[in-house]
Structure formats: structure tokens, C-alpha cells
N, C-alpha and C positions, 0 to 999 in steps of 0.2 A: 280102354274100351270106350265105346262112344257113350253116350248120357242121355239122359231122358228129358233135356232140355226141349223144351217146344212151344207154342205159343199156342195155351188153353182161351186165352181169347178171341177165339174162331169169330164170332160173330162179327168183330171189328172188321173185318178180311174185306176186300172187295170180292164180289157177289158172296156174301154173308151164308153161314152156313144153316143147313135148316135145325133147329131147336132140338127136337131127337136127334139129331146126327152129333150137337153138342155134348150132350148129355150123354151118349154112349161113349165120345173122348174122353170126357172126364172117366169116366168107370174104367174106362180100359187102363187110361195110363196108370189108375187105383191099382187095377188089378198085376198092371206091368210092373210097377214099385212094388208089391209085394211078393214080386216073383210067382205068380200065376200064367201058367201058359196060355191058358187062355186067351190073355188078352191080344195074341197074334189074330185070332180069329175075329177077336170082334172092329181091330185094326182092318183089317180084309173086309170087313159088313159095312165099314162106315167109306172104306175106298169104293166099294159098287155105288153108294149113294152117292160119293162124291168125288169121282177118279182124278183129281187136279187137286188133289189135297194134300199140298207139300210137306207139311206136318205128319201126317199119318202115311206118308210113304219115306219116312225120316225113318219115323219109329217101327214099322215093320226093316228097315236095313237093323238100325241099331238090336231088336228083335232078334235076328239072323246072325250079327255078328254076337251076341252073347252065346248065340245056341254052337257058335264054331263053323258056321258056314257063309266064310267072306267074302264068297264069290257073289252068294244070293244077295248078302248085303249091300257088295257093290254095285247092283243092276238099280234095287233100291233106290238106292240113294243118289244115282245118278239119276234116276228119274225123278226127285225131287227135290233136282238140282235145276233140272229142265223145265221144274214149275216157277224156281223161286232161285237166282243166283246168288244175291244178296245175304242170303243167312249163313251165318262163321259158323254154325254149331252143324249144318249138312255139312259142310267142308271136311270141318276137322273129324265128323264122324267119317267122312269118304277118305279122309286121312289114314284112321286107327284101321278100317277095312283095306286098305292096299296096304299097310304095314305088317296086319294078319297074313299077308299074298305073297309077304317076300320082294317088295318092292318099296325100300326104302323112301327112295331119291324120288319118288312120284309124290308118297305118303308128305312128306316134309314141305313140299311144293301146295298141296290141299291146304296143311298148315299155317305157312306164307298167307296161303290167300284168307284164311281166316281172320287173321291179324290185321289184315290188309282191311277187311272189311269189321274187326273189332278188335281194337289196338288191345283192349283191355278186357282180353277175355283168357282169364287161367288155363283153362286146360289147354288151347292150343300153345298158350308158351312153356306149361310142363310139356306137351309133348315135344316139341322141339327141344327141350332140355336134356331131355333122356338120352339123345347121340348127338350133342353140338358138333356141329362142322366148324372150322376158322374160319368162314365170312358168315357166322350168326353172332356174334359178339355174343357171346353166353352168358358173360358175367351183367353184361345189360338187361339181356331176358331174365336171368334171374332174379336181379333186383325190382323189375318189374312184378316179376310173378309176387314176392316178399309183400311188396308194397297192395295187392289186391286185395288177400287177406290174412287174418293172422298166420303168421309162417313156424314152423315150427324149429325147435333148436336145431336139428340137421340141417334144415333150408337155409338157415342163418348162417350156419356155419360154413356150408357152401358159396353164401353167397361173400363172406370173411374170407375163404382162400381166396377166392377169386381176384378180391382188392387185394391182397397178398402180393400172389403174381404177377400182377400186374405195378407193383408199387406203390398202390396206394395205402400208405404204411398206418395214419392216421384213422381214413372211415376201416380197414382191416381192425385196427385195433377196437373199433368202438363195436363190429357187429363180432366180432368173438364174446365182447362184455356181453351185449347182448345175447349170445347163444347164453354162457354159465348161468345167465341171471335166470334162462329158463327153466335150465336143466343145470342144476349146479355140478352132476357127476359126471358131466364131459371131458373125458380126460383130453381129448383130440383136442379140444376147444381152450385149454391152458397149454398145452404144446405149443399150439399155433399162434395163442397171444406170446408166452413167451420168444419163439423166434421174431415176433410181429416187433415188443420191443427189445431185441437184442440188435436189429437193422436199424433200429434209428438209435441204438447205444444206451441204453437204458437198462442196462445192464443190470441193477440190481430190481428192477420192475422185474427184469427177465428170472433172474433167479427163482423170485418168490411166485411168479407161474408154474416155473419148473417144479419148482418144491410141492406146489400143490396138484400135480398132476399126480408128481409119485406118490403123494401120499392116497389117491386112489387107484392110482396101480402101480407097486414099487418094484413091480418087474418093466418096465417098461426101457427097454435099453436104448428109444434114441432119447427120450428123457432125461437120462444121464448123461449121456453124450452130451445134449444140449446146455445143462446144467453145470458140464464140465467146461463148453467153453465160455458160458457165463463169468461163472468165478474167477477163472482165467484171465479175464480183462479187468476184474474187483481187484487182481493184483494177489489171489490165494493161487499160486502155483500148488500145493502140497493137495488143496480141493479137487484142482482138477486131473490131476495125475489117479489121484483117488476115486474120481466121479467115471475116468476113462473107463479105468481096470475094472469099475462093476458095468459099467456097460458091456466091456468086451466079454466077460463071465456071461453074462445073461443071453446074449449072439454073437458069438465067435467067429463065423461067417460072415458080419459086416466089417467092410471096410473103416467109415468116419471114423468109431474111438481109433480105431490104429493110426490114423493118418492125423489125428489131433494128439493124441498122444506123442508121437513122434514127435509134433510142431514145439511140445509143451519142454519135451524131453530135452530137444537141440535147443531152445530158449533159455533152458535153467542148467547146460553143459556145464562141467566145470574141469574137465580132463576128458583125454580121449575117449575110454569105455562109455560114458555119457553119448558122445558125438555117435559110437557105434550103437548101443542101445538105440538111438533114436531111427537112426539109418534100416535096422533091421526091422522095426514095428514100420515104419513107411514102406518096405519090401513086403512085409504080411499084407500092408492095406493092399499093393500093385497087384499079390498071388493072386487075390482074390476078384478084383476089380481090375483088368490090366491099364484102363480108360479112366482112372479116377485121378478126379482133377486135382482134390486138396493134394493128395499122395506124392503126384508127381513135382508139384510145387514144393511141397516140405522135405522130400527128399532134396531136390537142387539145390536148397537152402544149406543141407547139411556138407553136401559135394562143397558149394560154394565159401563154406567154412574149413574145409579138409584142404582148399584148394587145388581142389579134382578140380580144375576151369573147365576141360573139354566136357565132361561127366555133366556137370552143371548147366553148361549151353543146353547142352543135347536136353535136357529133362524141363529146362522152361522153352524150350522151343516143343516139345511134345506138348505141354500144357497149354502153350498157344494155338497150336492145330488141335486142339480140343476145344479150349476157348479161347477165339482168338482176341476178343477183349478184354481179361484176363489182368486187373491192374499190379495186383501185388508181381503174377509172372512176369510181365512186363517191366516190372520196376527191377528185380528181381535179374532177371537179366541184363539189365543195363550196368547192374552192378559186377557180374561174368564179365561181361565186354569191356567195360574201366578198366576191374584188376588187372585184364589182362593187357590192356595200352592198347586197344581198339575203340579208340575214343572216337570215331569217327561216327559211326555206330553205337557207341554206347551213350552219348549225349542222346540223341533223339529220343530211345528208349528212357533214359532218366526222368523225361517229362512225365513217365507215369506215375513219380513219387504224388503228383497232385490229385492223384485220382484214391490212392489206398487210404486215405481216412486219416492219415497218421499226420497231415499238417496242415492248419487251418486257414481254410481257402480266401482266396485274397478279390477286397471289392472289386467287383463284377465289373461295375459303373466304370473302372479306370481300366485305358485303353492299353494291350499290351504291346510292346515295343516285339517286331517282328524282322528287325534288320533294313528296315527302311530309310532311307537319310532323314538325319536329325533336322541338317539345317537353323540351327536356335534353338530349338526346339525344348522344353523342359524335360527330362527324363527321369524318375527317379526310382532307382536301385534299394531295393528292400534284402531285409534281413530276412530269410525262411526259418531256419534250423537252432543252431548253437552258436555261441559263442565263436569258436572255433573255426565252423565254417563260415562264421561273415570276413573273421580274420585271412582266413586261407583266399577268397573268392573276391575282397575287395579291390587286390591288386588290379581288377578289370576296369575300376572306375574311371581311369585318367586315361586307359582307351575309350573306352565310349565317348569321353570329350573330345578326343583327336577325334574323332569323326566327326564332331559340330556340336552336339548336345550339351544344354547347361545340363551340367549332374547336381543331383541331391541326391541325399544318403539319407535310408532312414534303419536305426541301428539299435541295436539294445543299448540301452541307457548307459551302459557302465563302458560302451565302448565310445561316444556317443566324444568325448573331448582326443580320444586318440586319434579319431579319422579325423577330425575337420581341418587338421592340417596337410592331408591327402591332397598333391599336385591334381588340380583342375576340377575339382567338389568346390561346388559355388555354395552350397549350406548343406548342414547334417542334421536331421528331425531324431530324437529319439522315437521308439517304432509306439510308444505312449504318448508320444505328441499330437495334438494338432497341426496341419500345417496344407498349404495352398493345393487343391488339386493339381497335378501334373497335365503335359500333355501327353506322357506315355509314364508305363510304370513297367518295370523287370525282374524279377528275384535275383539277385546276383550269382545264384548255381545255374542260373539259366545263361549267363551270358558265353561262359565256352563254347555251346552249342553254337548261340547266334552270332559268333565271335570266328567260329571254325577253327577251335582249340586240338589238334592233335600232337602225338606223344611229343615231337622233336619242333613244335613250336608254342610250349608252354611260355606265357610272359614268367620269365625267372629274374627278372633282374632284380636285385634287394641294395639296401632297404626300400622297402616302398612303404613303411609306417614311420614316425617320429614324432617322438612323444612331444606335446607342446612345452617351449621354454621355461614356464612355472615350474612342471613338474622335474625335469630337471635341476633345476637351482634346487627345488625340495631337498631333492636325493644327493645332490654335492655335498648337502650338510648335513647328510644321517652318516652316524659311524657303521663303519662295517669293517668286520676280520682285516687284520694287516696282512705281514708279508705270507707265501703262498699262493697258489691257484685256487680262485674263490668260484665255488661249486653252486650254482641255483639246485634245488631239489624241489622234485613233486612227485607223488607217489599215489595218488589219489584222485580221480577224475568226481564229478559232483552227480551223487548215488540215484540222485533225483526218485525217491520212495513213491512221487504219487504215479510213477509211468512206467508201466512195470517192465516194456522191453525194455525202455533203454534201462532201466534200472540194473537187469540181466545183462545187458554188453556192457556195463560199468562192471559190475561184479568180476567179468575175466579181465579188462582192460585195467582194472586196478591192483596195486598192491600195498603194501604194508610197509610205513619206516621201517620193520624189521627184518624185511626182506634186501636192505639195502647193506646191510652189514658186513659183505665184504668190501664196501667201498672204507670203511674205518681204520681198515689195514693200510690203506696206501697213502706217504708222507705225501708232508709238503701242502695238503689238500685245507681249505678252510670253508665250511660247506653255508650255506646260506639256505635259509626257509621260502621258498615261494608258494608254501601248501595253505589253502583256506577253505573253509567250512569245518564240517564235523573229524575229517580223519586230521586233523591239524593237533587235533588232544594228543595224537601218540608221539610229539614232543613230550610230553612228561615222562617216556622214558623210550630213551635213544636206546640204537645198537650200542653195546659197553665200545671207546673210545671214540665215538662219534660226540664233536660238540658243535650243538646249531646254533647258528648267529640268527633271531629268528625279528626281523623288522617289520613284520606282517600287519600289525594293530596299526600302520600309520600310511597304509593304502586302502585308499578309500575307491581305484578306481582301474580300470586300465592303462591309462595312460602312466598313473603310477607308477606299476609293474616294468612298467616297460620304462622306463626313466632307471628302475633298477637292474632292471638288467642288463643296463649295458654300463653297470660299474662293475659287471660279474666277467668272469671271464669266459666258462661254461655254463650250459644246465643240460641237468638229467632229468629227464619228466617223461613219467607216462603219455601215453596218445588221448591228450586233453586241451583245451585252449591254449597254456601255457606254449604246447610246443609250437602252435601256428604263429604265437606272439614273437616269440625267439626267431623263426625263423623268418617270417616280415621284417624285423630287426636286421639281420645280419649275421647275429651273433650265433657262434656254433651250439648247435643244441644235438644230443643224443636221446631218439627217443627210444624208450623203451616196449616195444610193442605186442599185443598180445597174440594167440595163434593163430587166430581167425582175422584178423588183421585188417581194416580198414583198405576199400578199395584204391583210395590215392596214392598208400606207397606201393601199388602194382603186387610186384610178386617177386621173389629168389634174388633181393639184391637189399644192400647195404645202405643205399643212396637214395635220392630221391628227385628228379627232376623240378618240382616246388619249388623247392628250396635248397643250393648250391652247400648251406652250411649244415647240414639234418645229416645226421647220422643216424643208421635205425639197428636196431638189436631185438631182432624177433626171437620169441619162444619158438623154440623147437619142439616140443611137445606142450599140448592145451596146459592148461595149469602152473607148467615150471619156471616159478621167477628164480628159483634158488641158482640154477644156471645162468640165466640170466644176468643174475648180480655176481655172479664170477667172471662172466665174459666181460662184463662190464669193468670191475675191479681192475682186468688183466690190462684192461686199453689203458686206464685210468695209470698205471704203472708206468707203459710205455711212454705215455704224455709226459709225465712228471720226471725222467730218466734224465 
């Protein structure tokens, strides 16, 4: 409604007002504040003595628009507009009167001009706040309105989504503190700090918001939800599966828990019904949401595990034309398109691994190498991921020199003496080094793309690793098993406890020396230890006639490793570093693979493009190594015959 704002200092006015005509303003506006109708009439008494009295033809509009007649107001108030353009408060009063009328888009425009003439005047930016259009920058008027005077916890609060949405994740976080500090029982207000920091990963800040929302309202089902995928990322899978299922008790109708639930469920799979529970709550989220975006992403995840490839396309390209910036589906997809040897496509998409959070982003300051000629040029090829993948993706180093480029390498330490004898690596920094700014830098998963790596021209040629002459000479002199076929073994990829995806893909990806037990049956064999870290203790008790030759205390390195393996004749290893190492080498390696299967060995085949000596032995159903280690046993026969 419009205000009783006006200027009681008549007298200052040019041509000054006469002494009674003052004196009756003041009474009337007395009597208008205390809700005396009156005071219409003695507004009317002081307009005969003084009909250009901008003030008192204000306050009779404002008069008329309390009383519900904005038509009278707006005659009003345009005519003491006609006295005086200059005053924001006729405006925004001629504002609330054409808003009364049903005339929004005029109303708002009055407003504008308010502002225009008093930047810093409240009610006109509350009214404009009330229906923000997208070219009022709302979260600005609000912060404005905040800062005129004491704002109250809702105002705060609003004005806290607002940096939200917007991403400003920091001042968000500081006016939520500021809302509870007001009003400490704002549940909405620990919600929204919690999500506030669950975006910049602050995960356990986020928790302990969460937790104290519900403890003022512990029905609050996105609450739990949120607090479920809090813990989730603390690494309590059991929390959140738990936090889901009371959310979805509490509204059974929302989508999120089912479609986080699901994500939680296919994360901590461990045999098929797992994969299907999870499939089916992401189908509950779709029943009900056909458009939901987690849904349709954590389903394709599951496809993309079941090796449904077509299923899994279709489902991250859905989530894409929903959101087409979309980084996990996009990354997500790129992984669809690898399995399936549409690498032509699936490179480009892979770029999105740097955008999901999950690998820490690389200085800004250094320029990326985009396929340009080197010319001299320095270049240097970084380690992203594992162990694993620096070993599988290095093979591209000594192309980029063919193209002109000095290379350097920079690598996890422990790989750090096995590359720097890599054909055409001018020097190798461990990725804890110091070392010269480059003139370009690359991750090395990135170079297939910019390399135009597809299925039928993989560089396969091997060896493309060799271990330097020290370590060599080492290993000539350590005793190992005589006569027989001497077998490298690894059964155990590294559990890595503080990460808790990959800690879940090691979980199906690994298994147990006990699972290996039917390789004990077949002669002639003399098996050797290539296993290290924690699952290395289940040497203390082998399958019954298994005896390990176990050399392992006296590799200090990769290059080590790999100096011993190739006094091995095989290795059987799970899908862990070990087998990229073996197969850089030369030397035949079998690997043992789990059901969901890493996108480089493609799909439905034995073999592997990579690497000419890999042999692969997929689980047929999620969980079952016990088949596995028979298929395996049975080759292992053949060989030795």
C-alpha cells in the first residue's frame, strides 16, 4: 500500500505555506496515522487554500487507495505528480495504485522511476521484489533492500538463496549463518547452509547442518535425503542407504531418495540382485518424475555396468537433452562410447572427466597443448588418475616427439625411474617435483583424442617400457622357483579406504589368494608373489598346495617389478597396475576381470587391442571369482600339457 511519507516541512517549499495551512497538515497526518477518517477531509480544507500542494494531493491518493478505490487514487496522485516530478514516494505510491488496477507492467515501471530518483529508498525495491522479472537482478535489489535496514531472518534468507543460485557459494554460506543467528529455529536456513556447504565439499560442515535441522523438524524428508548424500561422500555407505529409506517413508512421491538411493545401491553392488535393486528404485524415481535428471543418469550407470551399451547411450543422452551441460552424463557417456570401440566419439566426451569433481584440476597458468605443431617446443605430459593409467597411456610419449616436441614426463614417483628410459622423454619430474614451466602441458588420457586414436589404429606395438639396467642386474641375482612355468600372482588391487568410489570398484575388481585355489591343482606350475600393500598378509595362509616364492620386501619401485617380471614367464592379476605393467613389458599377462568391466577391454572378447599379450577372463555373473578361477585353472592345464 502506499505510506504516509511526506514532507511536514511545508514552509521550506517555494512559495511557503501559510502558518494555519501548516498546522492543519500536521493534525491531519496525526489524525491519518491513527486511522481517523477524517483526516481526508481536512486534506480537502488545506487543498482549497492551497490547490498545488503536492504533498496533500499525495496523501489524499494514498487516503483513497487504503479506502479500496485506486482509481480515485490514481487521478490523485497523478496530479501530484504534475506538481512535483521529482518525489520517489508519489511514484511508488502511483505504483501500489496501478498495481491495485491490475496493471502490473505500468505499476513496476512507477517503481523504476522511484529508484531512479531514490536509489535508496525500501519500499520501492520491496515492491519490485514481490514479482521480480529476469532483467531486475533481484538478488541485487535484495541485498540492497537487506542493507537499508535491519532485515529480518526471512529477508536474509532470501537474500542467502539467492547467492545460492547464483553460485556464490561463500557470501551464501555467511547470510544463512546470519539468518540462524537471528532466528536460531530456521529449519529452511540449516537445509540451505547444508547444501551451501555440501557444493564446495564440505561434507562433514554439511552433515552437522543437516543434523540440526532435523533435530527441529525430524520429519523433514529432503533433510534426510540431503544428509544421506552427505555421509555418502564421509565414506558411511550403510548412513546413507539408511538416511534414503527414511526419507522415502516420510514422501514416497519424491523422486531424489530413490534416485540417490539407487546411485548408493549400484556403488556398493556386489552381485547381480544388488545391480537390480538399484535399477528398480532409479525406475520408481523415472514413474514418478519421467524428466529427473539424477534418475536418469544413475540408471545409465547401472545399464552401463550390466553392459546394456545401447540402454546406457539412450539414458545419458536423455539426461543431456535435459541438461545439456550435464558433466558426470557426459563423462558417463564417454565411457558407453569407449566400451563400445566408438572412440572417435567417446574421446571428445571423455574431456568431461575434468569437470565431475573427481580429479584435481590442473594449473590454469600452463598452456594446453591442443594439436598445434610443437616445433621444439617443450611439452609436458602429466599423470591424471593411477598408477595404471599413466602405464597404459604413456605409450603416446614418443609420438608426440615424432611430431617435434621435447617431452617431459611428470609421474608418480614410484613410476618415476621406469619411464625415463621411454624412447624420445628428454626428462621425467615426479608429479611432487618442482620443475621448469613448460611451453604446453597435456594429461596423457588426453592424448588419444588429440592424437585421433581409433579402434584399428591403437599404437600397440610393445615393449614400450624397460626397466633401467640397475634394476635388472638386481633381479639376475635374487633367487626365484627353479624348474617349471613360473606364475607372477596378484589378486588385490589398492582398497584406497579414504575414496570411497574407487574404494567400491576395488571391492568387485578384487579378490582373495583364496579364490585362486584352483590354480594349486595344476603341475609343473611355480607361482611367484607380485601382491603389495594390506591383502599381501593372506600369504600366511595359502590355498592347501599352493607355495609362493614371495620376493616382494626387495622392490622398492616399479621399475623393480618390472625387472621381475620378466624373469617370470606369466602373470595372473586382477585389473590393477600390475596388468598395464606386464603388458607395456611384453610379457603374456592374464587378466582377471570383474563384471562391470573397465571400458578399455571393450566388450564380449577375450583379447585386447592395448596390449597383443593380455589375455582377459571376465566374470560372467557380478560377484563370481569361483568360476573364474576354474576357467582360469583349465587354460593354465592346457598351457602346461
Amino acid at each position: 500500500m502506499g505510506q504516509l511519507a511526506c514532507k511536514l516541512e511545508v514552509g521550506e517549499r517555494a512559495g511557503a505555506a501559510l502558518p494555519d495551512v501548516r498546522s492543519m497538515l500536521a493534525s491531519a497526518v496525526a489524525r491519518h496515522k491513527a486511522g481517523d477518517a477524517a483526516a481526508g477531509d481536512l486534506y480537502r480544507a488545506i487543498l482549497s487554500a492551497e490547490p498545488s500542494h503536492g504533498d496533500v494531493l499525495h496523501l489524499l491518493g494514498v487516503t483513497a487507495l487504503q479506502a479500496g478505490t485506486a482509481e480515485v487514487a490514481s487521478g490523485w496522485l497523478r496530479r501530484a505528480l504534475v506538481i512535483d516530478r521529482a518525489q520517489a514516494y508519489y511514484r511508488n505510491s502511483l505504483g501500489e495504485a496501478l498495481r491495485a488496477l491490475g496493471r502490473p507492467n505500468e505499476a513496476r515501471e512507477q517503481y523504476r522511476l522511484a529508484l531512479t530518483l531514490s536509489p535508496a529508498y525500501p519500499e520501492s525495491l520491496a515492491n519490485l521484489l514481490r514479482q521480480p522479472q529476469p532483467g531486475d537482478n533481484a538478488s541485487a535489489l535484495l541485498e540492497r533492500f537487506c542493507r537499508l535496514r535491519l532485515a529480518s531472518a526471512s529477508e536474509i534468507l532470501a537474500v542467502a538463496d539467492s547467492r545460492l543460485l547464483s553460485g556464490r557459494l561463500a557470501d551464501a554460506n555467511l547470510a544463512y549463518r546470519a539468518a540462524v543467528a537471528l532466528e536460531p529455529a530456521t529449519v529452511q536456513a540449516y537445509v540451505n547452509l547444508g547444501a551451501t556447504a555440501s557444493r564446495e565439499k564440505h561434507y562433514a560442515q554439511a552433515a552437522t547442518a543437516f543434523r540440526r535441522a532435523l533435530r527441529l523438524s525430524p520429519d523433514h524428508p529432503g533433510a534426510w535425503n540431503n544428509l544421506a548424500s552427505a555421509v555418502w561422500e564421509l565414506n558411511d555407505g550403510q548412513g546413507a542407504v539408511r538416511f534414503c529409506r527414511r526419507s522415502v517413508a516420510l514422501k514416497p512421491d519424491h523422486p531424489d531418495p530413490y534416485a540417490n538411493l539407487g546411485y548408493v545401491q549400484r556403488s556398493q553392488a556386489q552381485n547381480g540382485d544388488d545391480f537390480a535393486e538399484a535399477a528398480t528404485l532409479c525406475r520408481r524415481a523415472l514413474q514418478i518424475n519421467p524428466s529427473h535428471v539424477s534418475a536418469l543418469n544413475n540408471l545409465g550407470i547401472v545399464n552401463l555396468d550390466l553392459g546394456h551399451l545401447d540402454e546406457a547411450e539412450r539414458l545419458f543422452r536423455r539426461t543431456l537433452d535435459a541438461e545439456p551441460k550435464h558433466p558426470d552424463a557426459r563423462f558417463n557417456l564417454s565411457l558407453a562410447l569407449l566400451k563400445a570401440g566408438r572412440f572417435k566419439e567417446g574421446w571428445g566426451f571423455y574431456e568431461a572427466r575434468w569437470e565431475t569433481g573427481q580429479l584435481p584440476m590442473v594449473n590454469a597458468q600452463l598452456r594446453a597443448w591442443q594439436g598445434e605443431p610443437l616445433n621444439g617446443a617443450t611439452i609436458l605430459l602429466h599423470a591424471e588418475q593411477g598408477h595404471g593409467d599413466t602405464l597404459h597411456f604413456v605409450r603416446y610419449a614418443p609420438l608426440v616427439a615424432a611430431l617435434g616436441g621435447r617431452v617431459v614426463l611428470a609421474v608418480q614417483p614410484a613410476l618415476k625411474r621406469l619411464v625415463a628410459g621411454m624412447p624420445g622423454v628428454a626428462a621425467v619430474h615426479a608429479l611432487t617435483d618442482a620443475f621448469p614451466a613448460p611451453d604446453f602441458h597435456c594429461p596423457l588420457m588426453s592424448l588419444p583424442r588429440l592424437l585421433g586414436t581409433e579402434l584399428g589404429t591403437i599404437p600397440s606395438g610393445i615393449p614400450y617400457l624397460f626397466p633401467p639396467a640397475e634394476a635388472i642386474g638386481k633381479w639376475l641375482g635374487q633367487p626365484l622357483p627353479g624348474a617349471g612355468l613360473r606364475v607372477g600372482l596378484v589378486w588385490s588391487g589398492d582398497p584406497r579406504p579414504g575414496l570411497l568410489r574407487a574404494n567400491l570398484t576395488d571391492r568387485r575388481r578384487s579378490m582373495t589368494l583364496r579364490d585362486l585355489a584352483p590354480l594349486a591343482g595344476v603341475p609343473n606350475l611355480r607361482f611367484v608373489n607380485l601382491q603389495m600393500g594390506g591383502a599381501a598378509a593372506q600369504l600366511a595362509d595359502p590355498p592347501t598346495g599352493m607355495d609362493i616364492h614371495d620376493p616382494m620386501g626387495a622392490v622398492t619401485d616399479f621399475a623393480d617389478t618390472a625387472a621381475l617380471v620378466l624373469r617370470l614367464d606369466l602373470v595372473i592379476t586382477v585389473d590393477t597396475s600390475v596388468a598395464h605393467l606386464v603388458g607395456a613389458l611384453g610379457k603374456p599377462v592374464w587378466v582377471l576381470s570383474r563384471y562391470d568391466g573397465c571400458w578399455r577391454w571393450l566388450q564380449d572378447r577375450d583379447d585386447t587391442p592395448w596390449y597383443p599379450t593380455m589375455r582377459l577372463f571376465r566374470q560372467t555373473m557380478s560377484g563370481d571369482w569361483t568360476t573364474v578361477g576354474l576357467r582360469v585353472a583349465d587354460a593354465l592345464h592346457k598351457l602346461v600339457a
